[in-house]
C-alpha positions as CSV (number, residue, x, y, z in Angstrom):
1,X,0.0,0.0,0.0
2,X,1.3,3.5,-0.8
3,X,4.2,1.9,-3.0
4,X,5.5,2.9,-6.5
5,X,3.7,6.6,-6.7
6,X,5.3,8.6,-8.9
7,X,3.2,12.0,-8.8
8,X,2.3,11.7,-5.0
9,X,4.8,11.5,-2.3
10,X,2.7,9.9,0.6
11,X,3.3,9.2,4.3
12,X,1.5,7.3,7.2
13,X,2.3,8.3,10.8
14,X,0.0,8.4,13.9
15,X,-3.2,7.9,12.1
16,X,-2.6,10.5,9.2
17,X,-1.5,10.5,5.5
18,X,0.2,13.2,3.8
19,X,0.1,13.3,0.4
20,X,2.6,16.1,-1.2
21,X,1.2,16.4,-4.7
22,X,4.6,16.4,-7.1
23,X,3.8,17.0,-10.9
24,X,6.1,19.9,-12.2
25,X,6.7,22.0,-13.6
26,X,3.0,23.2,-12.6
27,X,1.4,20.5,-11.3
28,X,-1.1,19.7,-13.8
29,X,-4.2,17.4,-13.3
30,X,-3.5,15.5,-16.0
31,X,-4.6,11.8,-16.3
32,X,-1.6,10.4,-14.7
33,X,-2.1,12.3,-11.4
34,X,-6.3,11.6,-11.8
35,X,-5.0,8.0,-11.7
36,X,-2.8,8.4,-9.0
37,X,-5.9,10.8,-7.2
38,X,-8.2,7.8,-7.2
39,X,-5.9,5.1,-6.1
40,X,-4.9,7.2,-2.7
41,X,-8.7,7.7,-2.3
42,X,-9.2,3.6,-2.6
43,X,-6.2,3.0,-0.6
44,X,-6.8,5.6,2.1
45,X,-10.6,4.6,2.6
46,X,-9.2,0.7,3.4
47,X,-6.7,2.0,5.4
48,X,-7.6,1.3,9.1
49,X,-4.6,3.4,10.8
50,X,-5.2,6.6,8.5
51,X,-7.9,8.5,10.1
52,X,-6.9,12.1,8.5
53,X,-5.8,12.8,4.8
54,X,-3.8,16.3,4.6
55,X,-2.7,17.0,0.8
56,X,-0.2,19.9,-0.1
57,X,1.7,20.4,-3.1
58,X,5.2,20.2,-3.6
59,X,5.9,23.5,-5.3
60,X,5.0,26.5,-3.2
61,X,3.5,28.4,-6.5
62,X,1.6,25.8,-7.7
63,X,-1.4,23.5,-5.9
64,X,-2.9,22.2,-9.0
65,X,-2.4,25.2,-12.2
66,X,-5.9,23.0,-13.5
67,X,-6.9,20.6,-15.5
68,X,-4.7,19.3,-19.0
69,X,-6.4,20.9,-21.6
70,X,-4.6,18.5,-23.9
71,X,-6.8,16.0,-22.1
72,X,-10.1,17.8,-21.9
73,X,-9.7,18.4,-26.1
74,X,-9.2,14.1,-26.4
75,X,-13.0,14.0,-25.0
76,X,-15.5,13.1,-27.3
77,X,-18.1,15.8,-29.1
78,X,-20.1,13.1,-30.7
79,X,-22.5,12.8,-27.4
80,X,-24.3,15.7,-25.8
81,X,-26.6,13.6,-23.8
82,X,-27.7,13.6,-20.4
83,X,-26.2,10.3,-18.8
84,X,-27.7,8.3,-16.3
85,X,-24.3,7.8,-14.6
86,X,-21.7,10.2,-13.2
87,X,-18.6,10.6,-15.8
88,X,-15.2,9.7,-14.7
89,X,-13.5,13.1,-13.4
90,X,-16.9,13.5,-11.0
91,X,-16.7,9.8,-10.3
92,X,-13.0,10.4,-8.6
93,X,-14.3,14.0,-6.9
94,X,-17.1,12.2,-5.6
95,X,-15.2,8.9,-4.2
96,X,-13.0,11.2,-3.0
97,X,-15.4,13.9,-1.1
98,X,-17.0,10.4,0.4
99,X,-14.1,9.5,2.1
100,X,-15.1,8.0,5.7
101,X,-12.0,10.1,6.9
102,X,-11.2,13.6,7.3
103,X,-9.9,15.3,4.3
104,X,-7.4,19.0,4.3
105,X,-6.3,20.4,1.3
106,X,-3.1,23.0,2.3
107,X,-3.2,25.3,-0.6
108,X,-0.2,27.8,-0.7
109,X,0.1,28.6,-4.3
110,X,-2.4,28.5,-7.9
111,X,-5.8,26.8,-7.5
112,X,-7.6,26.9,-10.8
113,X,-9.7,25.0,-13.1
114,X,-10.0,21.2,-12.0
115,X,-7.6,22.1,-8.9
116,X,-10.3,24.4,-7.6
117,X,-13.0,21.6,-8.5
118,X,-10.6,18.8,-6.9
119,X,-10.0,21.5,-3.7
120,X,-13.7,21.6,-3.3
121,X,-14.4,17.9,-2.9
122,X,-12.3,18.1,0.4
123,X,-13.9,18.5,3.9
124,X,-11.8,21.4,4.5
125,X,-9.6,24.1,3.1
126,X,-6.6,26.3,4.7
127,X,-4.9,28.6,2.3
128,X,-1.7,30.9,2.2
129,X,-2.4,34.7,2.7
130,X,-1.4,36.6,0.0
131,X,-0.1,33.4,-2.4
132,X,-2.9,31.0,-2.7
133,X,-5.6,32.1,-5.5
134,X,-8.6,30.1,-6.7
135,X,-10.2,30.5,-10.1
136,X,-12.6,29.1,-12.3
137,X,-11.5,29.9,-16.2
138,X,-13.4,27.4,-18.6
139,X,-16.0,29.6,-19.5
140,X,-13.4,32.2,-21.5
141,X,-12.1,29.2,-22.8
142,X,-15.7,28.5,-24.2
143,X,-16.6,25.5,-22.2
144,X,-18.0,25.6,-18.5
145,X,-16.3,23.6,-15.2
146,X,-17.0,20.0,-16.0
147,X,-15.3,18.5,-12.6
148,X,-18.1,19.9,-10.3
149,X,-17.0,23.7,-10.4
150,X,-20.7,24.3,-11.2
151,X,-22.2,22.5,-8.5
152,X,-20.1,22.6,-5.4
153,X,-18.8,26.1,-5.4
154,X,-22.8,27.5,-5.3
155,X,-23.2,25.1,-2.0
156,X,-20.1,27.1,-0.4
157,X,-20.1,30.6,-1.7
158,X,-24.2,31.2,-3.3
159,X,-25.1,31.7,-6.6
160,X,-24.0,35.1,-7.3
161,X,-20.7,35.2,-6.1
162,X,-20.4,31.3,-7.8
163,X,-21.4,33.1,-10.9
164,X,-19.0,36.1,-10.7
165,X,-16.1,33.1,-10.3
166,X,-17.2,31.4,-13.0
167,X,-18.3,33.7,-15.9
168,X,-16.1,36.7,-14.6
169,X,-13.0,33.9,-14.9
170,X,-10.7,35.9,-12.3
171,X,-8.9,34.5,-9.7
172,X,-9.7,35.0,-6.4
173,X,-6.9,35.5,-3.5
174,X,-7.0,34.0,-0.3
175,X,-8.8,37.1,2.1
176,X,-12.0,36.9,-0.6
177,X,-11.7,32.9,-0.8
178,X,-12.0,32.8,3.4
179,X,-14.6,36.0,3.8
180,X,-16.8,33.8,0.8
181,X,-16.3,30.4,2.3
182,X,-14.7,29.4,-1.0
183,X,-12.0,28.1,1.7
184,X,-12.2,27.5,5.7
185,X,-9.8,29.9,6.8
186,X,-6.8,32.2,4.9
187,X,-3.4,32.2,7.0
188,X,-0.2,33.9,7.1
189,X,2.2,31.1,5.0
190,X,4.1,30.9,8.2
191,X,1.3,30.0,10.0
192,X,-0.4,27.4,7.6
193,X,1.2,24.4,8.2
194,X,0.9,24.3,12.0
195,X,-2.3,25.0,12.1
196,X,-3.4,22.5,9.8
197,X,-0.9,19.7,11.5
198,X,-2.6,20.6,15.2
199,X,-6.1,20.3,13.3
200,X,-5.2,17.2,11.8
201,X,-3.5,15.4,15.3
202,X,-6.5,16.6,17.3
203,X,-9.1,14.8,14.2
204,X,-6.6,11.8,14.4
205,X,-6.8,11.4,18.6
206,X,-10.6,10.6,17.7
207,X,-12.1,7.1,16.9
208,X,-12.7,6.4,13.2
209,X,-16.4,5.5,13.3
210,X,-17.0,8.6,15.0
211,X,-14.8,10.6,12.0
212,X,-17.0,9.0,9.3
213,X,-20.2,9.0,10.6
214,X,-19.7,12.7,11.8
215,X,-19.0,13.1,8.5
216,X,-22.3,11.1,7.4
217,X,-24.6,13.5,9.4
218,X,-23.3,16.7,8.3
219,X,-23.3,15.6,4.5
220,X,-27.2,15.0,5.5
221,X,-27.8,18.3,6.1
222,X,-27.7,19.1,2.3
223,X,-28.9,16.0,1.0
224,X,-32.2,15.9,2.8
225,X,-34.6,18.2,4.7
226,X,-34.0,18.9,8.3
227,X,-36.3,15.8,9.5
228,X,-35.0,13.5,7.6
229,X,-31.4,14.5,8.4
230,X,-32.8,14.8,12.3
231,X,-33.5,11.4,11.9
232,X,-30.6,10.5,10.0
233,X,-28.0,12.4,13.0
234,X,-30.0,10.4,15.7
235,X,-29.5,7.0,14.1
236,X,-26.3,7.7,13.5
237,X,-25.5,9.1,17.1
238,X,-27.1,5.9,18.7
239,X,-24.6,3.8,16.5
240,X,-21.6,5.4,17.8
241,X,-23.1,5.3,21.4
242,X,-23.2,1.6,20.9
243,X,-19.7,1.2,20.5
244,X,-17.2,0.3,23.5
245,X,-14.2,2.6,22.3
246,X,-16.9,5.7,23.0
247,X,-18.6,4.7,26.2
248,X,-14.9,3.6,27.5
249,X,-14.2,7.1,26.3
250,X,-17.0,8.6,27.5
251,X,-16.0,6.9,31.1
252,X,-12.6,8.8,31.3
253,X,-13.9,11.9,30.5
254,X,-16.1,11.2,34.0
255,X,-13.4,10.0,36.2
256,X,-11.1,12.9,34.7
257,X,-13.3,15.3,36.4
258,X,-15.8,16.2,33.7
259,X,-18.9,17.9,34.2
260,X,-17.0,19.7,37.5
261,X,-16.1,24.0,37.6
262,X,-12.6,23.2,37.5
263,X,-12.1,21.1,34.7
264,X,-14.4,22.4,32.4
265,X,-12.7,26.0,33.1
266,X,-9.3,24.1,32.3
267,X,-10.6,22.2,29.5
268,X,-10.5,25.3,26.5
């Protein structure tokens, strides 16, 4: 597992996997690194020790420049169609934003295109003040986002800013990206990375289940109406309950003091 990538540097310790994205000279998301993409997805998901996935990039400028246009021109034109089933690229995005782990993209440098699509399908976002920009700059190119541009960016940022992104085709910078909710929050570079490794330890301390069906229940808060994904939280919530990791967990917290002035005045 994790052997012979060439586009992906990856490492496993303490219950996270970083992947360092390594495609110069710009990191394109060509079909080699889409291959590569969907194999660390299959391999992460199986992998019981990995409870976070952090991915960063290599080169400082560059997260992913965007998509190969070499490779969106060998598509087809001879079917205009609406399919029944999801095409390839949104087949990856979506095993990938279904992950039952947590998922951190650390974006320092260029975020367009199918890098901005890709960025999108992870749980969360950090991004360099004053270096990272996202963009989304098909439709100058007289085509639209085809890797979900179109349909996850309106879920985060509403239709009219999505729409200014997407038709107006100009990059936005880090402070607009965290003010929209295009990303989770915009730090000094300095900063980035040890916010994002303290993040991802304090996600990794957790129990699995609870990661993924966490995960589960907040997904069904845009997939179903607030009943439903009432429901959906409760069932959910009783399943992790049931298991002997949380109510041994649940135990220590008790004995530790919990529930008392002092510790929950320490606790922060």
């Amino acid at each position: 597992m994790y052997e012979n990538y060439q586009l992906i540097r990856v490492a496993v310790a303490d219950g996270i996997c970083r992947a360092t994205i390594d495609n110069p000279p710009i990191n394109l998301l060509d079909m080699p690194l889409a291959n590569e993409i969907a194999r660390l997805t299959r391999e992460v998901a199986t992998d019981d020790e990995v409870r976070v996935l952090i991915v960063d990039s290599a080169d400082p400028d560059f997260f992913i420049a965007h998509a190969d246009v070499g490779m969106i021109m060998d598509l087809p034109t001879d079917d205009t169609a609406l399919h029944d089933e999801l095409s390839l690229f949104h087949t990856v995005m979506e095993n990938f934003r279904s992950l039952p782990k947590a998922t951190i993209a650390v974006i320092e440098g260029i975020c367009r295109g199918g890098g901005s699509e890709w960025a999108m399908a992870f749980d969360m976002r950090y991004a360099a003040l004053g270096k990272a920009v996202f963009g989304q700059p098909e439709v100058a190119m007289g085509i639209i986002p085809g890797g979900g541009g179109t349909q996850r960016l309106p879920r985060l940022i509403g239709r009219g800013r999505s729409l200014e992104v997407i038709l107006g085709g100009r990059d936005v910078d880090a402070a607009t990206a965290e003010a929209w909710g295009y990303v989770d929050r915009a730090l000094p570079a300095e900063q980035l990375r040890r916010f994002v490794d303290k993040l991802a330890r304090r996600i990794a301390s957790s129990p699995q289940a609870a990661i993924a069906n966490a995960k589960r229940a907040v997904d069904a808060a845009f997939s179903s109406d607030l009943s439903t994904g009432l429901r959906i939280e409760d069932q959910l919530f009783r399943e992790t309950l049931a298991r002997p990791e949380a109510r041994q967990r649940l135990q220590a917290v008790i004995d530790a003091g919990a529930q008392t002035r002092e510790f929950e005045l320490g606790s922060s």
